[in-house]
Each structure stands twice: as structure tokens, then as C-alpha cells.
N, C-alpha and C positions, 0 to 999 in steps of 0.2 A: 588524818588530814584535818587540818583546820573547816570546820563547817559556817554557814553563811552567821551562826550566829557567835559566832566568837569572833569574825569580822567586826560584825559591830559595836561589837564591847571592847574590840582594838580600837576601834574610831573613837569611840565615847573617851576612852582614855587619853589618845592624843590632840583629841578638840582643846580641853583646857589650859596642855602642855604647848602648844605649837601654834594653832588656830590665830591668825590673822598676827601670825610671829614675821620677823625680820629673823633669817638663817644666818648665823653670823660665821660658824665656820660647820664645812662638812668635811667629811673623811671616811673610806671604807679600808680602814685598818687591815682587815683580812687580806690574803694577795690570792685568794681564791677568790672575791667579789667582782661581780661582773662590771661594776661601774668602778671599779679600782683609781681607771685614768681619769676618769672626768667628774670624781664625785663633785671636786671643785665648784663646779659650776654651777652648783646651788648656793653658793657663797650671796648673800646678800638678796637673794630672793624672798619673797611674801607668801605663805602659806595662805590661801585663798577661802578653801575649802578639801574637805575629805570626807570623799564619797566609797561607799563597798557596792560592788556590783557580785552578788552571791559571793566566792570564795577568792575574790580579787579586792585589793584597797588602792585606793586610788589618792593621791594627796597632791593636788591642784596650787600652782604656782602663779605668781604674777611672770609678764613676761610669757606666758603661753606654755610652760615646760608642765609637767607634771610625770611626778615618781610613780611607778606600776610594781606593783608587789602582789606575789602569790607565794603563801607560807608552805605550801605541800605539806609531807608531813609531821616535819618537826621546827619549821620555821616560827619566826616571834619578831613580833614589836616588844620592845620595855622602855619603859620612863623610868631613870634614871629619879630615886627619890628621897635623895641625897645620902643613900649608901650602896650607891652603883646599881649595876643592872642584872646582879645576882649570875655575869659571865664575865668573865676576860672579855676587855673592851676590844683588845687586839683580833679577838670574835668576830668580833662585826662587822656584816659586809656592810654596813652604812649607819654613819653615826652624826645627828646632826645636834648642833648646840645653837639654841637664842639667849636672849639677856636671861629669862625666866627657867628654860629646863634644855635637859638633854634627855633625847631618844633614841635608840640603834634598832635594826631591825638586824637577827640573826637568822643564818642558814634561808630557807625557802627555795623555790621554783624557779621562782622569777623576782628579777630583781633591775629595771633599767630608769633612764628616761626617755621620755617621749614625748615629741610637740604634741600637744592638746588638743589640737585639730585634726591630726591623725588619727586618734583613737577609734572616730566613726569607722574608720577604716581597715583595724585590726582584727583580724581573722578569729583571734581567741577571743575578743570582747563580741562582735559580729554575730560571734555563731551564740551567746546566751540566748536562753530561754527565760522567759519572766522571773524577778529575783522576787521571791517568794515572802522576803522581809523586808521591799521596801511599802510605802507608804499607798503607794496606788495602784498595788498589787491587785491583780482581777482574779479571782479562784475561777471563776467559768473557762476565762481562758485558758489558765492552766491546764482544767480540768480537759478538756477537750486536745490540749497537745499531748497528756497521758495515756490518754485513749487511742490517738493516734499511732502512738510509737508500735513498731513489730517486737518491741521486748516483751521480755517479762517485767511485772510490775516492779519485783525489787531492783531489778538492771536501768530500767526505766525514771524510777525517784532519783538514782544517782547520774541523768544523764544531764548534764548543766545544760544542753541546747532542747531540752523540756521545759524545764522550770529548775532555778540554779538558787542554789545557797546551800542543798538537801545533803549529806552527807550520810557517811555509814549509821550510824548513832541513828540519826532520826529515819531515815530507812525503817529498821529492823522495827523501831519503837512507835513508830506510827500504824504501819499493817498491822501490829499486832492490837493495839488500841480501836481500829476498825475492823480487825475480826477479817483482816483479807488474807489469803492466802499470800504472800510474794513471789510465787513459784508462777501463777499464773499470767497467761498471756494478759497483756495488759489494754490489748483490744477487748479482751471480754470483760471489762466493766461497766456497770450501767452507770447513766450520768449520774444520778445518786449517788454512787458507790466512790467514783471518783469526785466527784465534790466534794463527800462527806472526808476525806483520804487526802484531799489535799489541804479542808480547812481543820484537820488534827494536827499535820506536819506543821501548818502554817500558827496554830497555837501553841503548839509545845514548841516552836525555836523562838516566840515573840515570851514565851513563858523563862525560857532559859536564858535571853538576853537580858532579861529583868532580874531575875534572880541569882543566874551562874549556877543554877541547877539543872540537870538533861534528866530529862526519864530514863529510868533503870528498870520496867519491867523485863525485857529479855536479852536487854544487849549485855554481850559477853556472860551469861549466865547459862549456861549449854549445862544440859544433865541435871540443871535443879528441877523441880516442882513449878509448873506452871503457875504463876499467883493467880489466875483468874479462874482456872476449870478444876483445878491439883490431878489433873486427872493423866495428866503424861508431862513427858520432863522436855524441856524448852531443848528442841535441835541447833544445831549450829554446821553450814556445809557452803565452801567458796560458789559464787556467785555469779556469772559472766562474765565477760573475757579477759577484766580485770583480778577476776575472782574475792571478790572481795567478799568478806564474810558475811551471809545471813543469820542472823538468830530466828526463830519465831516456834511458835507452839502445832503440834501437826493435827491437833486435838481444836482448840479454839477458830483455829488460820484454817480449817479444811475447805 
């Protein structure tokens, strides 16, 4: 699944393509696209702004409308960079053209529109927990709705009405960098523990949006050599009710 930091470096890309653009024609090609009938109606509309709230993008309209996208986990934005969008355009559930570029957004979760003034109101944006990469991010509070949660820590970093953008990826590679267990309840951390846990997450995805490189100490690396202790080989076992997979070291992470 798309994590809060590849949101951003979706954004970053469509700022220069679209941002403060006249739409001159839209279309969702695909007849599986949710907005099939009505992509129209961003015809002639003004790209405002484009905001990511953790694993949601949001691209704000004049006229009050604004597109909601959620990539799940194989969804995409591409710009078009003048040798297509590396899919069959016929792909895309929304494909929009201005004077300057074309953009399509393919497969994902979600895909609508929705007046602007609604959104305070939307159940799935509602329930976020602090997005962890934006600008006026608190770690304390974070740190303090981690502490809260009745999960375990690793079910807990992936709970978006905690603190949202965190994905499997930086899950795994965070606890392991702070030496936590994932396993554990995640009422038993000291505020220390969770501070220090949440401002590793929150460097290594501000790290990765700069670079387009993620930590690779133990994600997806199950049965190698621990790089930190070499003294036991990196576990891998699903996760809560999602089950989503844990990596971590049972030697280091004790």
C-alpha cells in the first residue's frame, strides 16, 4: 500500500504539472472507474491546491469540488512526460489534460468527487490521526495516542486514526531502529520510548520523501542475519487483524 511518503512525492510531482492549471478536458477511460459518468465536470475547472492527508491526496478545485484519491495497493498517479504514462491510457480511471501536461491516476481504493466543504464531514478523513509528514506535526501528541491505543505497537503504527501516513515499510523499520519489540502491548511504553519511535518513523519517511529511498534493515528480509546484533536471523509472522506482515529481529527487538 502506498505509504504517507509516496503521497508526497505524488504531490510534488503534480504541483508543477497541474497546480494553479485550467482542466481542459477530463475522462475516466476505464468503465470500471468510479467517476465514469461525471468525470466531465471537471472540465474547465482550476487546480487550487494539492494536499496529502497520510495515505489520502487530495487536489482542491475552484468552484468548491475537490478529487479524493486513495491508491491502496497498487494504485498510481503518472505525468504523462511526453512518452505516455508507461499504461494503456484506456487504464485509467481518470485522466485529466491542461494546456501544459496530462495526468491519469490508475486502479486505487478510492476514487470520487466531493464538495469541499463536506470533507470536514467525511467519516474516513474524520477519523485521521495526526499525519506524521505534515509540517505542524506534534510528536508528543502522537506519542501519547500510541500509548493510548489497546494494540500492540506494530498494529498500532499502522492504525491511521493514531497517527497516519505510517505504513507496513516503516512499521517494521522503525521498531527495529528503536530496539522495540512490535509484539508489545503498546500501553507499555514509556513516554520516552514512544517519542523516541515516533520521531524515527517521522525521520526516515521525511528521509525517504527527499531521496526516494526507505530503510531496508529488516523489511522483507526474513531468515537473513540481523545487520545490527548478527546474532539471530530477522523473523517475519502476519500481524493483527489485517495481518499484515511484521519483520523485526527477536534478539535486538526483545
Amino acid at each position: 500500500m502506498a505509504e504517507g511518503d509516496s503521497l508526497v512525492r505524488i504531490a510534488r510531482r503534480l504541483d508543477p504539472a497541474i497546480l494553479e492549471q485550467r482542466i481542459l478536458a477530463a475522462s475516466a477511460p476505464n468503465p470500471r472507474s468510479s467517476i465514469r459518468t461525471h468525470a466531465r465536470r471537471l472540465e474547465g475547472r482550476r487546480v487550487e491546491r494539492i494536499e496529502t492527508r497520510g495515505k489520502h491526496l487530495l487536489i482542491h478545485l475552484d468552484d468548491g469540488l475537490t478529487i479524493h484519491s486513495h491508491l491502496g495497493m497498487n494504485g498510481s498517479w503518472r505525468v504523462d512526460d511526453g512518452r505516455g504514462f508507461g499504461k494503456p491510457e484506456r487504464a485509467a480511471w481518470l485522466l485529466l489534460e491542461t494546456d501544459d501536461a496530462r495526468v491519469a491516476q490508475f486502479g486505487g481504493t478510492t476514487l470520487r468527487l466531493v464538495r469541499t466543504a463536506e470533507l470536514a464531514r467525511d467519516p474516513r478523513l474524520a477519523r485521521l490521526g495526526p499525519d506524521i509528514l505534515a509540517p505542524d506535526f506534534d510528536p508528543e501528541v502522537a506519542a501519547a495516542r500510541l500509548r493510548a491505543s489497546p494494540e500492540e505497537i506494530g498494529v498500532a503504527l499502522l492504525d491511521q486514526a493514531v497517527v497516519c501516513g505510517i505504513g507496513n515499510i516503516f512499521k517494521s523499520e522503525s521498531c527495529f531502529e528503536a530496539g522495540l519489540d512490535p509484539w508489545r502491548p503498546a500501553a507499555s511504553l514509556t513516554e520516552n520510548e514512544a517519542g523516541r519511535l515516533i520521531e524515527i518513523a517521522r525521520r526516515q519517511m521525511l528521509d525517504a520523501v527527499e531521496t526516494g529511498r526507505r530503510p531496508g534493515q529488516v523489511y522483507k528480509k526474513a531468515g537473513r542475519p540481523c545487520p545490527r546484533c548478527r546474532r539471530a536471523g530477522i523473523r517475519s509472522r502476519g500481524q493483527g487483524d489485517d495481518n499484515r506482515t511484521t519483520y523485526w529481529c527477536p534478539n535486538c527487538q526483545a
